[in-house]
Each structure stands twice: as structure tokens, then as C-alpha cells.
N, CA, C and O atoms as a GROMACS GRO file, in nm:
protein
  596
    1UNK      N    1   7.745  14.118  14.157
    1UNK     CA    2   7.666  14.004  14.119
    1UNK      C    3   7.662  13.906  14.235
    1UNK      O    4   7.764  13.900  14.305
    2UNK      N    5   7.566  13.832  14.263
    2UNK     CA    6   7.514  13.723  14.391
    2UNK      C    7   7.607  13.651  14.402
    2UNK      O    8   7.697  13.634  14.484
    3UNK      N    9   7.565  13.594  14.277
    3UNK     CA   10   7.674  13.480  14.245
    3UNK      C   11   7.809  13.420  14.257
    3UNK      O   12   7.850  13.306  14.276
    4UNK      N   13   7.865  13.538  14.237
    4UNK     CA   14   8.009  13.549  14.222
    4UNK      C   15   8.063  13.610  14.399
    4UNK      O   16   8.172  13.616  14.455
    5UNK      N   17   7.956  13.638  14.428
    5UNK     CA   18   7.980  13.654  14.568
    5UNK      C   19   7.980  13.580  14.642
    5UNK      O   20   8.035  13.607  14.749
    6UNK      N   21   7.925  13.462  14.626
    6UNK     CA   22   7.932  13.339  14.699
    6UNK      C   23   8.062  13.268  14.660
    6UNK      O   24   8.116  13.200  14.747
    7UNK      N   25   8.115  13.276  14.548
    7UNK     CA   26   8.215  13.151  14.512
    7UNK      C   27   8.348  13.157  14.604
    7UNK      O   28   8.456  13.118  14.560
    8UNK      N   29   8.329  13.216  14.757
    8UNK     CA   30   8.449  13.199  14.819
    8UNK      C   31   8.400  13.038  14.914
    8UNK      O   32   8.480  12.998  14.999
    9UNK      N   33   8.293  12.973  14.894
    9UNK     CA   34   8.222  12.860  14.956
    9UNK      C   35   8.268  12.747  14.910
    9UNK      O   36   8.247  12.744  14.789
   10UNK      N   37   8.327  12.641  14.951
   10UNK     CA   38   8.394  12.550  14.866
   10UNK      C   39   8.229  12.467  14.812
   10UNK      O   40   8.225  12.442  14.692
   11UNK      N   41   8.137  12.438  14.872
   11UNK     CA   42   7.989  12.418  14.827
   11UNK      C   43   7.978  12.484  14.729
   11UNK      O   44   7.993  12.426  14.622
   12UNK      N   45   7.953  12.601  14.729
   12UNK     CA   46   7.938  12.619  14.624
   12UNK      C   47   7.971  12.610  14.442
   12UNK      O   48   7.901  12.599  14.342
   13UNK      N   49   8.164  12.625  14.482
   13UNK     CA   50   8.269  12.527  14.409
   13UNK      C   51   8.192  12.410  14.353
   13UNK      O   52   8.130  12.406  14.247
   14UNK      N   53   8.202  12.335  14.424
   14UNK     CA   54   8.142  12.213  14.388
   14UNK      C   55   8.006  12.223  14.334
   14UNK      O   56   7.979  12.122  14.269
   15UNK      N   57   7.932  12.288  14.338
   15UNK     CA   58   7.795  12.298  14.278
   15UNK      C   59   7.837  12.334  14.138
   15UNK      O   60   7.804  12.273  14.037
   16UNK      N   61   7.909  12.436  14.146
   16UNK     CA   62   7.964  12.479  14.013
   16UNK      C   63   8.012  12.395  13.926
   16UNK      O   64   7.935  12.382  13.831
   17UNK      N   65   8.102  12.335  13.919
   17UNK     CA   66   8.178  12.239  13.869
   17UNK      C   67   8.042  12.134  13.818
   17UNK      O   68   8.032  12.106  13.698
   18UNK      N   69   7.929  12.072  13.933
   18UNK     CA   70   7.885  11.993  13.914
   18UNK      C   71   7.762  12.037  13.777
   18UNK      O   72   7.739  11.965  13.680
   19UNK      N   73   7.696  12.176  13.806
   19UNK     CA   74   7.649  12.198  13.698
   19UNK      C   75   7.759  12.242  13.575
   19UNK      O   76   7.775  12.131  13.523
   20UNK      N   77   7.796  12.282  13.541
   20UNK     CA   78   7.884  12.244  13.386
   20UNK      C   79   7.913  12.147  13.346
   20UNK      O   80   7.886  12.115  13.231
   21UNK      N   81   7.998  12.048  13.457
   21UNK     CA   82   7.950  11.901  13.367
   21UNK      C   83   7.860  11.906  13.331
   21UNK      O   84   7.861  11.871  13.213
   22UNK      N   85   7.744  11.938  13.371
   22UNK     CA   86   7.606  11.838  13.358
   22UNK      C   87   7.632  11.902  13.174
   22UNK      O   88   7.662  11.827  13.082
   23UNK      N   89   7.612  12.046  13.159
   23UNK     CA   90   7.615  12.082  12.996
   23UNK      C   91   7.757  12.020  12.934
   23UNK      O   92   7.872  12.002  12.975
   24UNK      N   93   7.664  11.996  12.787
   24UNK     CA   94   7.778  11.903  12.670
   24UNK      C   95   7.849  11.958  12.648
   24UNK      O   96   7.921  11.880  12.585
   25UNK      N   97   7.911  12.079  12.651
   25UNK     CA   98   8.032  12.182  12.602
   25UNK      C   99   8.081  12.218  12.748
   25UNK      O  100   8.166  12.307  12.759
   26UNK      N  101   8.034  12.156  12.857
   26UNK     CA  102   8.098  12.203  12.990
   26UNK      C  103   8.078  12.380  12.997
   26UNK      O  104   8.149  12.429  13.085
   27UNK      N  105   7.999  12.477  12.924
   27UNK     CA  106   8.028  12.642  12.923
   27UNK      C  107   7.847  12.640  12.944
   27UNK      O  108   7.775  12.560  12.884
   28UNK      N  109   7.803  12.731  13.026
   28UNK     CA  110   7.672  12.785  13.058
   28UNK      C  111   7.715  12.899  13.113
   28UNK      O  112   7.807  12.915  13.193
   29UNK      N  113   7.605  13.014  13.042
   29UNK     CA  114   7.576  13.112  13.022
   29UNK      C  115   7.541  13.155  13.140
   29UNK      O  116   7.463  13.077  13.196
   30UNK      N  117   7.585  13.314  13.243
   30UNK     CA  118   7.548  13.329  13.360
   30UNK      C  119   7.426  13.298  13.443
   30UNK      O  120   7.428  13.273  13.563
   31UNK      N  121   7.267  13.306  13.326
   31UNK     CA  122   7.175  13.338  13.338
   31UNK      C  123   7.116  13.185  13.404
   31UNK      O  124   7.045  13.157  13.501
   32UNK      N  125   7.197  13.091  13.281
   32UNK     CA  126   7.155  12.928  13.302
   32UNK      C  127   7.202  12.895  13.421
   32UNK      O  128   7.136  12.842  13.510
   33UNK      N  129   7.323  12.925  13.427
   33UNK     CA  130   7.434  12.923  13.615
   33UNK      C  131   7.302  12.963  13.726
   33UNK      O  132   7.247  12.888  13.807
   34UNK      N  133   7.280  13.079  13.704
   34UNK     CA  134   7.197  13.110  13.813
   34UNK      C  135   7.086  13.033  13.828
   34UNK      O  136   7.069  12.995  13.944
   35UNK      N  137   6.989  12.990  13.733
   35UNK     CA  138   6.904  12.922  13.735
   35UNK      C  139   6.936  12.798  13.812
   35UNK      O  140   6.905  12.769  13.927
   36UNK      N  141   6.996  12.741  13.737
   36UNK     CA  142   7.030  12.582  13.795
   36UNK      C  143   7.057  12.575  13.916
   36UNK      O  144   7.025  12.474  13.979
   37UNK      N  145   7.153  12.729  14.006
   37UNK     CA  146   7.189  12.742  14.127
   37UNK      C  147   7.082  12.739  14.213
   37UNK      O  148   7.071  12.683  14.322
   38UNK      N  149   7.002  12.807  14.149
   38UNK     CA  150   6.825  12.824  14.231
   38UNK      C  151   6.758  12.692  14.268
   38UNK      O  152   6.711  12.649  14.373
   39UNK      N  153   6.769  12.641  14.139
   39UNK     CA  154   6.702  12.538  14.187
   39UNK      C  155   6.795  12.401  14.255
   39UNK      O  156   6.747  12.320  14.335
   40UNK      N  157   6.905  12.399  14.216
   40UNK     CA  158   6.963  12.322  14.350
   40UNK      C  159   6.980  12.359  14.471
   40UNK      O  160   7.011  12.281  14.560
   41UNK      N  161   6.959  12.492  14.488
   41UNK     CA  162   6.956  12.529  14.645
   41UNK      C  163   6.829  12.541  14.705
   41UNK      O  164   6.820  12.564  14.826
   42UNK      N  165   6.708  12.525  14.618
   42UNK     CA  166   6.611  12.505  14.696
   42UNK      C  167   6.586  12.369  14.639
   42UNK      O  168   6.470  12.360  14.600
   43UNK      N  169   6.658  12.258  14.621
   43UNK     CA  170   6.616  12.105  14.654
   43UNK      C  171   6.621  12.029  14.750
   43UNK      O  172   6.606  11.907  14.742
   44UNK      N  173   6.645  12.094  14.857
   44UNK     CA  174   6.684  12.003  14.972
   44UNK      C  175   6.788  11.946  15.057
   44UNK      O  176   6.890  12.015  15.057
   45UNK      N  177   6.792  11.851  15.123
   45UNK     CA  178   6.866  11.813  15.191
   45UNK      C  179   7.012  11.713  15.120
   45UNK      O  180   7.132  11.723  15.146
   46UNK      N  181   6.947  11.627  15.034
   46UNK     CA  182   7.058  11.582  14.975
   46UNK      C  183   7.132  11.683  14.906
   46UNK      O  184   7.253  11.686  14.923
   47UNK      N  185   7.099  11.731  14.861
   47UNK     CA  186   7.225  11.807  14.751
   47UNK      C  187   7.317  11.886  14.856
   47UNK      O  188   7.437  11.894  14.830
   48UNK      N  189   7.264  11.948  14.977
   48UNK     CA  190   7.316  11.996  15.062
   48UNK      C  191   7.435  11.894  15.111
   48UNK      O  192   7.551  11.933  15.119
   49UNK      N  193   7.402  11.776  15.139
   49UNK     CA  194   7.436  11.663  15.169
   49UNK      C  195   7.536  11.578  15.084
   49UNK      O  196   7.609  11.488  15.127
   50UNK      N  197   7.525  11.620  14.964
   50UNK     CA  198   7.628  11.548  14.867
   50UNK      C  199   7.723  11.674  14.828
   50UNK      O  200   7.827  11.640  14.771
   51UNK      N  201   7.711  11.773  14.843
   51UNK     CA  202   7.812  11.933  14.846
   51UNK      C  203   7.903  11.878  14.901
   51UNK      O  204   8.002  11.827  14.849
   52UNK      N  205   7.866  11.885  15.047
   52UNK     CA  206   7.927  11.874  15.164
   52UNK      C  207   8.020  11.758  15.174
   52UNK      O  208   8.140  11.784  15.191
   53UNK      N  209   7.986  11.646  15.167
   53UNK     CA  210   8.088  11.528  15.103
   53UNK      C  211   8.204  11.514  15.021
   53UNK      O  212   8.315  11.462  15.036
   54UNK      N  213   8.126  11.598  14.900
   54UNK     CA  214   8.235  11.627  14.777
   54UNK      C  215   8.338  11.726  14.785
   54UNK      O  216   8.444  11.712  14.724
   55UNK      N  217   8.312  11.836  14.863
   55UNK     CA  218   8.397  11.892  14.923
   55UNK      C  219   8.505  11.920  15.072
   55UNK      O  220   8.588  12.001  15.113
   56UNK      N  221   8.442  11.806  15.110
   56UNK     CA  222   8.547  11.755  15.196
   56UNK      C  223   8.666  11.684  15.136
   56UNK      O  224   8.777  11.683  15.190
   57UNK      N  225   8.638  11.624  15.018
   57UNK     CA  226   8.762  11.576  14.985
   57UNK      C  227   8.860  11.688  14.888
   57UNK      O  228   8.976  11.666  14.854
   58UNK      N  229   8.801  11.780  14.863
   58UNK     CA  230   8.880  11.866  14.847
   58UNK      C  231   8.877  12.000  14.882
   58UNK      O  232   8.846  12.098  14.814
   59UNK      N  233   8.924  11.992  15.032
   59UNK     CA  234   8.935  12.165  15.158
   59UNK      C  235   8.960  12.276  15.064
   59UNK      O  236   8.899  12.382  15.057
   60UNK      N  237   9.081  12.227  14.977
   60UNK     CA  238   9.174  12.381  14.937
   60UNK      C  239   9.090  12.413  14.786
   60UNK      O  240   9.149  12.490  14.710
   61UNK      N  241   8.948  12.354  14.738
   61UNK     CA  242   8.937  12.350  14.647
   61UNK      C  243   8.881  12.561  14.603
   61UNK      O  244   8.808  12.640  14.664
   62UNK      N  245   8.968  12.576  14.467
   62UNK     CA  246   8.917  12.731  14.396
   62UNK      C  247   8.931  12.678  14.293
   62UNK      O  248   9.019  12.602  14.252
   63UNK      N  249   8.837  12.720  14.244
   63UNK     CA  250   8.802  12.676  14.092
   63UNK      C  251   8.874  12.728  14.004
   63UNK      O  252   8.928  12.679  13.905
   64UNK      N  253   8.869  12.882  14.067
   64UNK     CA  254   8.944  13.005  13.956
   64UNK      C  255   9.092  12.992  13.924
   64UNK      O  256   9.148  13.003  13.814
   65UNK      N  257   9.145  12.965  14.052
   65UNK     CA  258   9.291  13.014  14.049
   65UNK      C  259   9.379  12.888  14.032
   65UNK      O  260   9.501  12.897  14.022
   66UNK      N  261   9.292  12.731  14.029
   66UNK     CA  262   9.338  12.636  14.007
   66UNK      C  263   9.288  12.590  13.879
   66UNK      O  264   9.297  12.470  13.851
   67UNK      N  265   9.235  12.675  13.796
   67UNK     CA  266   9.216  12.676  13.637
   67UNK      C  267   9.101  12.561  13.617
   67UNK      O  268   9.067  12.532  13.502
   68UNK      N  269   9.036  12.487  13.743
   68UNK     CA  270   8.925  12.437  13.680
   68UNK      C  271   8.788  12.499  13.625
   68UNK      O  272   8.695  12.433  13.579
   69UNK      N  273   8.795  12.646  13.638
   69UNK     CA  274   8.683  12.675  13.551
   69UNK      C  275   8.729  12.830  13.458
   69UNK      O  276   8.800  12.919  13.504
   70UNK      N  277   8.684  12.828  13.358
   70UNK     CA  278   8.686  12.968  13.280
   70UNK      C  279   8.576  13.076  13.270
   70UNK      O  280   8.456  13.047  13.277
   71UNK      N  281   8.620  13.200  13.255
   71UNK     CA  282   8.535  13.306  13.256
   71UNK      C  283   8.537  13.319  13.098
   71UNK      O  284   8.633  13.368  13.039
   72UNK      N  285   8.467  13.290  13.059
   72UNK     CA  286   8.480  13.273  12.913
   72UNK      C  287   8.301  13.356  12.846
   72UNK      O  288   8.190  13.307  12.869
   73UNK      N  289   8.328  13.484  12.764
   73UNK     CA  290   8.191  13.572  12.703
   73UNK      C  291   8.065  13.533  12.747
   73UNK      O  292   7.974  13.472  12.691
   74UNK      N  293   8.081  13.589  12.875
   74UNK     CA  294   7.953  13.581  12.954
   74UNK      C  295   7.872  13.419  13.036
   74UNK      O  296   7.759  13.372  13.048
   75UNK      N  297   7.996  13.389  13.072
   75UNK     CA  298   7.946  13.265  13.124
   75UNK      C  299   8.089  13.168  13.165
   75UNK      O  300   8.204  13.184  13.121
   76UNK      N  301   8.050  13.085  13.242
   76UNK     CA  302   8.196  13.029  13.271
   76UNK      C  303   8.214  12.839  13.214
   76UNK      O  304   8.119  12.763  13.197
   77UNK      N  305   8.338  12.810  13.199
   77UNK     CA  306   8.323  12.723  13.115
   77UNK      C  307   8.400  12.582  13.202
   77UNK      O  308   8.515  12.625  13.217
   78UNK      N  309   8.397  12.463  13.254
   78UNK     CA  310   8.441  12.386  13.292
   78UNK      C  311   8.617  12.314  13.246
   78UNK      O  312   8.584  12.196  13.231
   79UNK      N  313   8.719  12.317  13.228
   79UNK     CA  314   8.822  12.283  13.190
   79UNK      C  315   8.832  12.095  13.181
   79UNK      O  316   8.772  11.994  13.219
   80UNK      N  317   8.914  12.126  13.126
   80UNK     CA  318   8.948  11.953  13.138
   80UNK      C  319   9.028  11.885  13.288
   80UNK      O  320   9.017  11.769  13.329
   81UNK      N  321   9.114  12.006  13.354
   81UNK     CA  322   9.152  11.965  13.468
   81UNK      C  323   9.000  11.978  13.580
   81UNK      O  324   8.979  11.903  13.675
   82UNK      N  325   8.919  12.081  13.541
   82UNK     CA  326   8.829  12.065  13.625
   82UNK      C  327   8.732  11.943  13.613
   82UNK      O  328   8.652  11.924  13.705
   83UNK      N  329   8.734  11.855  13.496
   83UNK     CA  330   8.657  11.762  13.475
   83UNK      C  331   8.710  11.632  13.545
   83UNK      O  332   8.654  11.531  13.588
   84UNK      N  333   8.842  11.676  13.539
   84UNK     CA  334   8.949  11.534  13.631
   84UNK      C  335   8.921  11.600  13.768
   84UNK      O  336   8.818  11.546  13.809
   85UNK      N  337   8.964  11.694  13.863
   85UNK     CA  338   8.935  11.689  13.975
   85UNK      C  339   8.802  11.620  14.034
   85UNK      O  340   8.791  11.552  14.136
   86UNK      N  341   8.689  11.663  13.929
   86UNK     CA  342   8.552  11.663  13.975
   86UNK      C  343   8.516  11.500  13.988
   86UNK      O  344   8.419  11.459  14.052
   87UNK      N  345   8.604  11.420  13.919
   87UNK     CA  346   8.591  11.276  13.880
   87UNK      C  347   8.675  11.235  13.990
   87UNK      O  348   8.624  11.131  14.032
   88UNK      N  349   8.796  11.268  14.070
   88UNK     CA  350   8.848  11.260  14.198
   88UNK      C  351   8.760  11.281  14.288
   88UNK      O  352   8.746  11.205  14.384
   89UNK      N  353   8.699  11.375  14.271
   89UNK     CA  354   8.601  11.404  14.441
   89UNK      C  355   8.541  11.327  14.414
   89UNK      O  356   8.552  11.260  14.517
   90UNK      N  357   8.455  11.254  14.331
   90UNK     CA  358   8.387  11.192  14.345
   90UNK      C  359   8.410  11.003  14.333
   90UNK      O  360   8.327  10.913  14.344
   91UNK      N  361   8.555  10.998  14.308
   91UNK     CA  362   8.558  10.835  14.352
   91UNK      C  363   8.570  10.784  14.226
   91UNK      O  364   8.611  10.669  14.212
   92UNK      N  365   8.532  10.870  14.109
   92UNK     CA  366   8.520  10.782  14.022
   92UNK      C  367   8.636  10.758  13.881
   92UNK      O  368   8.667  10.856  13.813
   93UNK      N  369   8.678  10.654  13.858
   93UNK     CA  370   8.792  10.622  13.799
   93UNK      C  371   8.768  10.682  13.646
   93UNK      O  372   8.661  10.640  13.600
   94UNK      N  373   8.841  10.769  13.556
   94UNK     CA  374   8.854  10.875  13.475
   94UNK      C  375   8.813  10.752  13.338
   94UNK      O  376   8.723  10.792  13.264
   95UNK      N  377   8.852  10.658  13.315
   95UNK     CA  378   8.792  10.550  13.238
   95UNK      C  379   8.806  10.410  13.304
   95UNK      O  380   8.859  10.383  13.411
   96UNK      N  381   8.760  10.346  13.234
   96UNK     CA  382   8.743  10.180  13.290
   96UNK      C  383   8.893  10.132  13.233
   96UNK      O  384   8.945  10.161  13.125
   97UNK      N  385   8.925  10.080  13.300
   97UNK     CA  386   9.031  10.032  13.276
   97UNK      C  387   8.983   9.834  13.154
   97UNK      O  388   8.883   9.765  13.176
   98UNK      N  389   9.089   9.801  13.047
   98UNK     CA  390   9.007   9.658  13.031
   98UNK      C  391   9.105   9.553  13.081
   98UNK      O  392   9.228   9.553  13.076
   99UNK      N  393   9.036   9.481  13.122
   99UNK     CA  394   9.113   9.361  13.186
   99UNK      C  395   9.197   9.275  13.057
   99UNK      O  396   9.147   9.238  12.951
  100UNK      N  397   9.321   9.261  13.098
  100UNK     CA  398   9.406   9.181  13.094
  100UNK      C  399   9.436   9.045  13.103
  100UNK      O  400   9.443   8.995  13.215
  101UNK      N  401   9.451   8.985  13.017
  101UNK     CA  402   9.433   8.826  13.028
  101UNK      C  403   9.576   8.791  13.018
  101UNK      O  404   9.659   8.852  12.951
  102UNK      N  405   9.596   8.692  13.088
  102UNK     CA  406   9.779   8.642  13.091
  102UNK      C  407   9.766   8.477  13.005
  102UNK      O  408   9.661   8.415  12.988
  103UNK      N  409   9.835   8.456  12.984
  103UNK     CA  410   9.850   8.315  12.881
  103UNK      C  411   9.774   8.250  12.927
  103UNK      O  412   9.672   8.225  12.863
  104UNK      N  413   9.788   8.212  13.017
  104UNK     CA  414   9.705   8.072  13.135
  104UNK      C  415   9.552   8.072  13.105
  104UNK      O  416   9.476   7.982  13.069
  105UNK      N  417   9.524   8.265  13.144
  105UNK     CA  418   9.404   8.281  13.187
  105UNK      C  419   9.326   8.266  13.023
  105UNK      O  420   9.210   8.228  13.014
  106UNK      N  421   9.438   8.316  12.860
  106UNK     CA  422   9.359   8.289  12.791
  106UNK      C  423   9.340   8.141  12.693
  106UNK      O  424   9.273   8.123  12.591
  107UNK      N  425   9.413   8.063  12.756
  107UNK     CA  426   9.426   7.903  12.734
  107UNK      C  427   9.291   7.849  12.756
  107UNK      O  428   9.207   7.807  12.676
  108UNK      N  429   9.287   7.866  12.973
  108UNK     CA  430   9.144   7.836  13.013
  108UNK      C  431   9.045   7.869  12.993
  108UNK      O  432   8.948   7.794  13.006
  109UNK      N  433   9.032   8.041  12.936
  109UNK     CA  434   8.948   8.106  12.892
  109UNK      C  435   8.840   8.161  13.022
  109UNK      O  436   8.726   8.205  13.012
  110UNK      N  437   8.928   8.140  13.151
  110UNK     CA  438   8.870   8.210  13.274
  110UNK      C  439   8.935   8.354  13.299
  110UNK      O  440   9.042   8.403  13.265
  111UNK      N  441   8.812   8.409  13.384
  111UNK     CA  442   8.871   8.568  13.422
  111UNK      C  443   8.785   8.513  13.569
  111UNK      O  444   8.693   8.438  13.602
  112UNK      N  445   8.915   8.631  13.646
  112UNK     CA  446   8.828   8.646  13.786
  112UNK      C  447   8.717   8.705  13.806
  112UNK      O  448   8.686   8.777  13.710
  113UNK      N  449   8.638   8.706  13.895
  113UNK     CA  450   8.509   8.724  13.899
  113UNK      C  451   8.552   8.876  13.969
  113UNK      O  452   8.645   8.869  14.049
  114UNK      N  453   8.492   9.016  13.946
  114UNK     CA  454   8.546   9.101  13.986
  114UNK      C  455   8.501   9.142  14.166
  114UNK      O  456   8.428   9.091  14.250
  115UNK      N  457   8.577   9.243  14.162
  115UNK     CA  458   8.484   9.288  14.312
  115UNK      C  459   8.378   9.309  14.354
  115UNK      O  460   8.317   9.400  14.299
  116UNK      N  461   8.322   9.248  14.448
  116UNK     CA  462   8.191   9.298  14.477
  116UNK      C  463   8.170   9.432  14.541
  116UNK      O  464   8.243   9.478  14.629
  117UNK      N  465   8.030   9.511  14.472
  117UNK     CA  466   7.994   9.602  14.471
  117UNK      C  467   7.877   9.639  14.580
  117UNK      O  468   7.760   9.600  14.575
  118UNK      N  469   7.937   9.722  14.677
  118UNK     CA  470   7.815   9.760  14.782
  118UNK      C  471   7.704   9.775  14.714
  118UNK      O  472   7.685   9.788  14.592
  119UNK      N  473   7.636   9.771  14.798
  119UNK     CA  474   7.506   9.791  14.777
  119UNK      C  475   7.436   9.918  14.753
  119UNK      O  476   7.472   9.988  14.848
  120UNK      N  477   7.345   9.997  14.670
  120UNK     CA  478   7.330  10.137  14.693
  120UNK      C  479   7.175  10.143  14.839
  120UNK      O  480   7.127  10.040  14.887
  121UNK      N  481   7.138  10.263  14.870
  121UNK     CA  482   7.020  10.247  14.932
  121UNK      C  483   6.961  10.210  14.843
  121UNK      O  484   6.999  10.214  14.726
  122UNK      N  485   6.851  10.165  14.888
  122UNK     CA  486   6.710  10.118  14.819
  122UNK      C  487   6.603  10.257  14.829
  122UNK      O  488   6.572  10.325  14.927
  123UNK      N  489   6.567  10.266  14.698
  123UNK     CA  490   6.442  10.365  14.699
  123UNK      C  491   6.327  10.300  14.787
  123UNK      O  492   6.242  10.375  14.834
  124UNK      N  493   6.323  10.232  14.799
  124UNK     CA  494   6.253  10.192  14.928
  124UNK      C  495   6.263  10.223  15.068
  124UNK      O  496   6.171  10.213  15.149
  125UNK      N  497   6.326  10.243  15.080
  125UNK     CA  498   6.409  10.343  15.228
  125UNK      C  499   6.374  10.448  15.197
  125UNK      O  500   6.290  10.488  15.277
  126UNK      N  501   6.395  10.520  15.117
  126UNK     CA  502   6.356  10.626  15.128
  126UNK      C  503   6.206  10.721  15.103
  126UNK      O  504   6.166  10.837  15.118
  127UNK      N  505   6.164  10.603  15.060
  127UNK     CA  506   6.028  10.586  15.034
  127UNK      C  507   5.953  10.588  15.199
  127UNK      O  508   5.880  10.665  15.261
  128UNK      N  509   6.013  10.466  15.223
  128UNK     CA  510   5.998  10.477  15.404
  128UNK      C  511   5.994  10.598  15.463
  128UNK      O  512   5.902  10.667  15.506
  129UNK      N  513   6.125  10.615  15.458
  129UNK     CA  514   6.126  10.772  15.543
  129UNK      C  515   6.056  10.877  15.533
  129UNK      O  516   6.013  10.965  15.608
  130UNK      N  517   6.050  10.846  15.402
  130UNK     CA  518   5.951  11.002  15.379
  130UNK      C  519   5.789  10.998  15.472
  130UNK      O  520   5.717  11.080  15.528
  131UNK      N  521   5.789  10.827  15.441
  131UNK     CA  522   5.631  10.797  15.469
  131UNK      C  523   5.631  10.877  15.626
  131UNK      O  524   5.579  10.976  15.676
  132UNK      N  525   5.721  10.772  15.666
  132UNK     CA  526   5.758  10.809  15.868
  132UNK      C  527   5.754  10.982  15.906
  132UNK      O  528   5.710  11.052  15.997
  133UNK      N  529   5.810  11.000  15.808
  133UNK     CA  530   5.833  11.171  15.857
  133UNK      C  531   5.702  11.250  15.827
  133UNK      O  532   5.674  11.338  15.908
  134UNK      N  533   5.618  11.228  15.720
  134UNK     CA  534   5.470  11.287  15.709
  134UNK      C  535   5.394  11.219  15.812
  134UNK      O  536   5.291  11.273  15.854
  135UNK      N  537   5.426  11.124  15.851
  135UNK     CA  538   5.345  11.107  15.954
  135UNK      C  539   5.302  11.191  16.109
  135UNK      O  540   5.200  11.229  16.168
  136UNK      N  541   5.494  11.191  16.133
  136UNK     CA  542   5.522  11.285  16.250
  136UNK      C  543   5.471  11.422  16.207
  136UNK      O  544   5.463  11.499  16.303
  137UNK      N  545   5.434  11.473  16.095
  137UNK     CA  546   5.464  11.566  16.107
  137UNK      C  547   5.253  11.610  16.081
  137UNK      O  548   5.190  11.715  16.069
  138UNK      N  549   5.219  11.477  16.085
  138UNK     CA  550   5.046  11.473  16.080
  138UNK      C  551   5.039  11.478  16.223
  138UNK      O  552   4.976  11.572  16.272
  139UNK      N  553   5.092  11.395  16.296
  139UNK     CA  554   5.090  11.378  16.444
  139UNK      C  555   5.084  11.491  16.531
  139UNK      O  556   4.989  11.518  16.605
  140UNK      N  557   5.241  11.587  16.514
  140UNK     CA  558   5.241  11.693  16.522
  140UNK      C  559   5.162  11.837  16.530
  140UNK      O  560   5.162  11.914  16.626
  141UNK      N  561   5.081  11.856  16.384
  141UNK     CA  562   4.937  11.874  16.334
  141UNK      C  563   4.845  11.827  16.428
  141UNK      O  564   4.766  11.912  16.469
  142UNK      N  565   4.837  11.744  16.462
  142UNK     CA  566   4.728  11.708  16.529
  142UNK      C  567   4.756  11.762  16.704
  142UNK      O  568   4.671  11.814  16.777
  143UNK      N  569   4.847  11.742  16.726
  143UNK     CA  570   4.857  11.759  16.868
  143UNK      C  571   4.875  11.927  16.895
  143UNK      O  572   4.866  11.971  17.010
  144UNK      N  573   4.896  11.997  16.803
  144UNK     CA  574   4.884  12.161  16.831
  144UNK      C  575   4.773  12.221  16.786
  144UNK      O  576   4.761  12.343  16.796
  145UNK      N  577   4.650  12.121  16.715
  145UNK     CA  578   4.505  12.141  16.697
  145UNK      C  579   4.467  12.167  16.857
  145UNK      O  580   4.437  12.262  16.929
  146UNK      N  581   4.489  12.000  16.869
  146UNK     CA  582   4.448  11.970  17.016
  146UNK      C  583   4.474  12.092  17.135
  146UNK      O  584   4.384  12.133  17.208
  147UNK      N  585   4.576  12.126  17.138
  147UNK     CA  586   4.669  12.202  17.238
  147UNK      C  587   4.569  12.349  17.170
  147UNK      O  588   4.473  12.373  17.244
  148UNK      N  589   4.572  12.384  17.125
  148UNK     CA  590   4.494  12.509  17.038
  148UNK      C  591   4.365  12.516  17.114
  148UNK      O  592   4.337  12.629  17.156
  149UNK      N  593   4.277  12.418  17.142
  149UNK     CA  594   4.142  12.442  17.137
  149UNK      C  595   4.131  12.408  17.325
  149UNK      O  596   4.023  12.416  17.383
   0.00000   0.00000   0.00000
């Protein structure tokens, strides 16, 4: 099988992991696996791009033999440790923690104002880029017309 032939790729790992979260029972069926694989590998550059990230933070990552995923009647199934690693690679804290108020703070009835939060890109940027890059690539077009004739 293709599939299973690839999973020595830590990318791929991580693709894995990332589609089963995405399903509510964390378990998809080989057929759905493959699908979804298809079409995240022909989406482009980001996903390539966010693999690659997510699995840098974890080199030694195997899904199999570190029990984050199951081979479970025809399809493999996401674990609960694989749902915590996957929430590590990605930064993100497993629940919100709730803030704590100390006597003082609930006398005054003040809380600190929390951390500020970077900024994400703007779909506008990327809106940009795209524009910039069809351009070059009209430009391009044009100049091997030219060169052609």
C-alpha cells in the first residue's frame, strides 16, 4: 500500500495526526486517509510549509511505535496521547487555564490586562502576493511570446 509506505516521513506523521484530528472520533477509514492525503499534497506550498514546522519540533516523531495512532478495522485511529503531542507541536496549551483572583485583586475587582498577542499575517498580504506573482508570471508570458517570434 502507498500509503503506508510513506509513513517513515516525519511530514507525513504529521499530516497524519493532523487529518484525524480534523474527524470527531479521531478514526478514518483508509480510503478517507488517502483522499484527504491527496488533496493536501496537492495544496501547495503552505501545507508543505506548516508540515515542515510542525515537525521540526518533533525530529524523533513515529506515530506507531509511540502509540499516537491506532490500526484499528481498516483504518487508523488518533489516541489521546497523540492528540496531546499534536497540541505540543503546535504551541497550543491543552486547555485554557482560568485566572485566579487573590483577595486584593477581588476587593478591587481588577485583573491584569493579559499578554499581548502578535499579530497574525493579514489576508491582505497575501492577497498581495499572489497579485505580484501573477503578474511576474504575465510578464514572463509576455517576454517568451516576444523572444518566440
Amino acid at each position: 500500500m502507498a500509503l503506508i509506505s510513506l509513513g517513515r516521513s516525519v511530514n507525513f506523521q504529521v499530516t497524519v495526526l493532523k487529518i484525524l484530528v480534523s474527524y470527531p472520533d479521531g478514526f478514518a477509514v483508509m480510503e478517507d486517509l488517502k483522499r484527504d492525503m491527496a488533496i493536501l499534497a496537492t495544496s501547495g506550498r503552505d501545507w508543505a510549509d506548516r508540515t515542515k514546522r510542525l515537525a521540526a519540533r518533533a525530529p524523533g516523531l513515529d506515530i506507531f511505535s509511540q502509540g499516537l495512532v491506532e490500526r484499528i478495522s481498516g483504518g487508523w485511529m488518533i489516541t489521546a496521547k497523540g492528540r496531546d503531542v499534536l497540541e505540543l507541536m503546535e504551541g497550543r496549551p491543552a486547555a485554557p487555564e482560568p485566572i485566579q483572583m487573590t483577595s486584593a485583586d477581588e476587593a478591587t475587582g481588577s485583573v491584569s490586562a493579559p499578554a499581548p498577542v502578535p499579530p497574525l499575517r493579514q489576508p491582505a498580504d497575501r492577497a498581495k502576493r499572489r497579485r505580484e506573482r501573477r503578474e511576474r508570471r504575465r510578464e514572463a508570458r509576455e517576454r517568451a511570446r516576444a523572444n518566440a517570434s
